[in-house]
C-alpha positions in Angstrom: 0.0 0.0 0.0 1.1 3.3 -0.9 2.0 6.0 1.8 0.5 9.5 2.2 3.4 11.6 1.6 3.4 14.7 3.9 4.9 18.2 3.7 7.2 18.9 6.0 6.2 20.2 9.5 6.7 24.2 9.1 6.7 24.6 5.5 3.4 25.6 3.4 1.0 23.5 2.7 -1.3 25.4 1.0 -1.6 23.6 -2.6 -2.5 20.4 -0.2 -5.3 22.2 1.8 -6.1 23.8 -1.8 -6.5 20.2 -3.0 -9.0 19.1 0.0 -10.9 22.0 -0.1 -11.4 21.7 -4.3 -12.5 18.0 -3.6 -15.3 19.1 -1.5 -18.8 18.6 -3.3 -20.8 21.2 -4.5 -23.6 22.3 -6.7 -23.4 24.0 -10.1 -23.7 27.6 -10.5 -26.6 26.5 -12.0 -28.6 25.3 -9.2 -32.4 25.2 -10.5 -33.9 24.7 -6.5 -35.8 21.6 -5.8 -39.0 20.6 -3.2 -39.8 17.4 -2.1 -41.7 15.7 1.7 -40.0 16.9 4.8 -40.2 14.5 8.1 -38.7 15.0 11.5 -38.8 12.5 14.0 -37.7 12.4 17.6 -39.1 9.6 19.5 -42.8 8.2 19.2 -43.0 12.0 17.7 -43.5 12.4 14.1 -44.1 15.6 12.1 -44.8 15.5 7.7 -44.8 18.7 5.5 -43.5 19.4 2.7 -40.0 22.0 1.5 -38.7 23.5 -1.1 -35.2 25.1 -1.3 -35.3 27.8 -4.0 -31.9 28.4 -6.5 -31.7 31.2 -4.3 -30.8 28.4 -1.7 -33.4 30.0 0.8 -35.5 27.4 2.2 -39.7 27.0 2.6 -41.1 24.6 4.9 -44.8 24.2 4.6 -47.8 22.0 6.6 -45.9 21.8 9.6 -47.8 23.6 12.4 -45.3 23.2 14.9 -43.0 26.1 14.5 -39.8 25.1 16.3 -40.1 21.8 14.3 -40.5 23.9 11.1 -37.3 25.9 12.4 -35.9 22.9 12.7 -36.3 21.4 9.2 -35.4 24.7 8.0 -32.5 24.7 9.8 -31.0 21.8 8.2 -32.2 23.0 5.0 -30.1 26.0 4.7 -27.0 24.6 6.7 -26.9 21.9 3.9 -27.3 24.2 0.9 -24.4 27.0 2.4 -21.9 24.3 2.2 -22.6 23.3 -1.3 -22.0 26.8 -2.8 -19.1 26.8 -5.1 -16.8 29.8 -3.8 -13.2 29.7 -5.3 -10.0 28.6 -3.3 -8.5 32.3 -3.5 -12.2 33.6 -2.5 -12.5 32.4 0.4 -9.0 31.4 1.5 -7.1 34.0 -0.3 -5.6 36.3 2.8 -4.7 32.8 4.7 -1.8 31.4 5.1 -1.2 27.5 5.5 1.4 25.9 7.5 1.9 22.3 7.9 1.6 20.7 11.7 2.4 17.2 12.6 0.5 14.4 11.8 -2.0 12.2 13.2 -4.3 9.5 12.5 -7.1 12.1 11.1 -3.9 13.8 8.6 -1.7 16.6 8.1 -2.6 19.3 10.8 -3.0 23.0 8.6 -2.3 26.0 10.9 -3.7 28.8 9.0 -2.2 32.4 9.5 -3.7 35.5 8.1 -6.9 36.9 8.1 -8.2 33.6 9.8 -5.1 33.0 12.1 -6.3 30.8 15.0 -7.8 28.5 12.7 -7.0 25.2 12.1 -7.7 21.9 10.1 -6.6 18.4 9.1 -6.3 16.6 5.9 -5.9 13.7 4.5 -6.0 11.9 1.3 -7.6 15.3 -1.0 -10.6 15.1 2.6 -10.9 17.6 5.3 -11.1 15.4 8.4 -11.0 18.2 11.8 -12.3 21.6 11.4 -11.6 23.9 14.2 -13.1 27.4 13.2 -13.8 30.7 15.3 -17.3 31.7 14.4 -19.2 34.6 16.2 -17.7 34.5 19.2 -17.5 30.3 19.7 -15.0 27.8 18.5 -16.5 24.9 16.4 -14.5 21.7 15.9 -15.5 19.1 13.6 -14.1 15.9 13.3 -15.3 13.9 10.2 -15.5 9.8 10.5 -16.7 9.0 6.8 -17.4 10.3 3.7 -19.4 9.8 0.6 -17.8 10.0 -2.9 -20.2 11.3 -5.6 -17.6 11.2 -8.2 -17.4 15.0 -8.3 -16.0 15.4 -4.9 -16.8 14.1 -1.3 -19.8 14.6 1.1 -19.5 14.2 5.4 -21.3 10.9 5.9 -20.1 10.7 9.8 -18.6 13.6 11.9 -19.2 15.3 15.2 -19.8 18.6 16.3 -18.7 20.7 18.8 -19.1 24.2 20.4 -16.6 25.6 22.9 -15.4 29.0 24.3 -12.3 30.9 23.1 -11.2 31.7 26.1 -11.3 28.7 28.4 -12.0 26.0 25.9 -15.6 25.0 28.0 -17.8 23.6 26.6 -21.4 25.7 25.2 -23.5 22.2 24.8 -23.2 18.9 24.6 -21.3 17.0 21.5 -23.4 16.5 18.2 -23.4 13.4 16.4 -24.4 13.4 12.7 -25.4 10.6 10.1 -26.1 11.9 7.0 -27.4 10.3 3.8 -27.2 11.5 0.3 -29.2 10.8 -2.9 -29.6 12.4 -6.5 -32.2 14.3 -7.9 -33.9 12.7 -10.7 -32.9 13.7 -14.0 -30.7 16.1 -12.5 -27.4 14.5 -11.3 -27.2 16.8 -8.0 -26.7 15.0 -4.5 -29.2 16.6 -1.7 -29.8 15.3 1.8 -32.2 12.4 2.1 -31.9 11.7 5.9 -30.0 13.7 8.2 -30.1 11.9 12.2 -28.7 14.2 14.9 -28.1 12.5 18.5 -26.6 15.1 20.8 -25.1 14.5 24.1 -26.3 15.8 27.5 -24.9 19.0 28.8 -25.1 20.0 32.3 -29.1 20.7 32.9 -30.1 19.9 29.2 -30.2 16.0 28.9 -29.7 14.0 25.6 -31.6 13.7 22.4 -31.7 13.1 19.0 -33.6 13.8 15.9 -34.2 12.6 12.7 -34.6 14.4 9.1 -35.9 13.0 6.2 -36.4 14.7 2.8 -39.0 12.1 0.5 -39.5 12.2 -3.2 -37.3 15.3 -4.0 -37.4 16.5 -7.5 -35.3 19.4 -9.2 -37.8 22.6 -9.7 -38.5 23.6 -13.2 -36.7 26.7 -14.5 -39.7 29.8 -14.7 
């Protein structure tokens, strides 16, 4: 078996981070929208409506009377449509700077520098594996388990989610647990979420829980 080769520990490594984030999947500039049956579940609980996410990306849930379950659905809605924007390398990562760490089991550590600095990631084999971002005031640190390949880039099957504070590193929450599946739109070719399951750990006073997503008999929406 052929080994991972590595740059060296302090030198840039930012055509390799390049390499992980360009193997990311993402949808056309092109993006017509689609619609489909939404339905959340969380216990003997179960809530149907239906959703359409627009080519604007915005999201529409509709025939679910419950609003924090709507919010809910919507919620996963628009976090899965933001990451499958296509936003170029030097867009996004352009004032960064990427130095390589030491590795581990989950990759090459990236210590980014720059307009970022504080950030940092791992990589391995063209896949992001740990994200640890500073967002709004709260550190978020991902770690992905597995992936699905699409043939145009990878999608987070398995991964973890965590919220902490910058300053002392406590925890805000308990740890979030993700299973996602994908499938394609007919006709279209474009992978969206079919089930999303969250399970999320106790944290202090709030005890555990997990919910389930499922988006049913999605179909693209028809250009105007």
């Amino acid at each position: 078996m052929a080994t991972t080769s590595f740059p060296a520990q302090g030198s840039d490594c930012r055509d390799a981070f390049r390499a992980a984030y360009e193997n990311r999947y993402t949808w056309d500039p092109g993006f017509p929208g689609y619609e489909g049956r939404c339905v959340w579940i969380q216990a003997e609980r179960t809530v149907e409506g239906s959703f359409k996410v627009g080519a604007d990306l915005k999201a529409a849930v509709e025939g679910v009377d419950d609003p924090e379950v709507a919010k809910a659905i919507n919620s996963q809605l628009w976090e899965v449509a933001i990451h499958r924007v296509r936003r170029s390398f030097d867009q996004v990562h352009g004032e960064n700077t990427f130095t390589a760490g030491d590795n581990s089991s989950e990759g090459l550590e990236v210590i980014v520098g720059g307009k970022n600095s504080g950030d940092r990631y791992r990589i391995r084999d063209r896949v992001v594996t740990m994200v640890h971002r500073h967002i709004h005031g709260t550190v978020v640190t991902i770690h992905t388990g597995s992936i699905t390949e699409t043939g145009s880039g990878y999608l987070s099957h398995t991964y973890t989610s965590a919220y902490a504070d910058p300053a002392t590193g406590a925890a805000r929450g308990g740890l979030s647990r993700f299973t996602d599946t994908f499938a394609t739109l007919p006709g279209s070719g474009l992978w969206v979420l079919h089930e999303r399951v969250v399970a999320v750990e106790a944290h202090g006073e709030t005890p555990a829980s997990e919910q389930t997503f499922r988006f049913l008999d999605c179909q693209a929406l028809q250009a105007a």
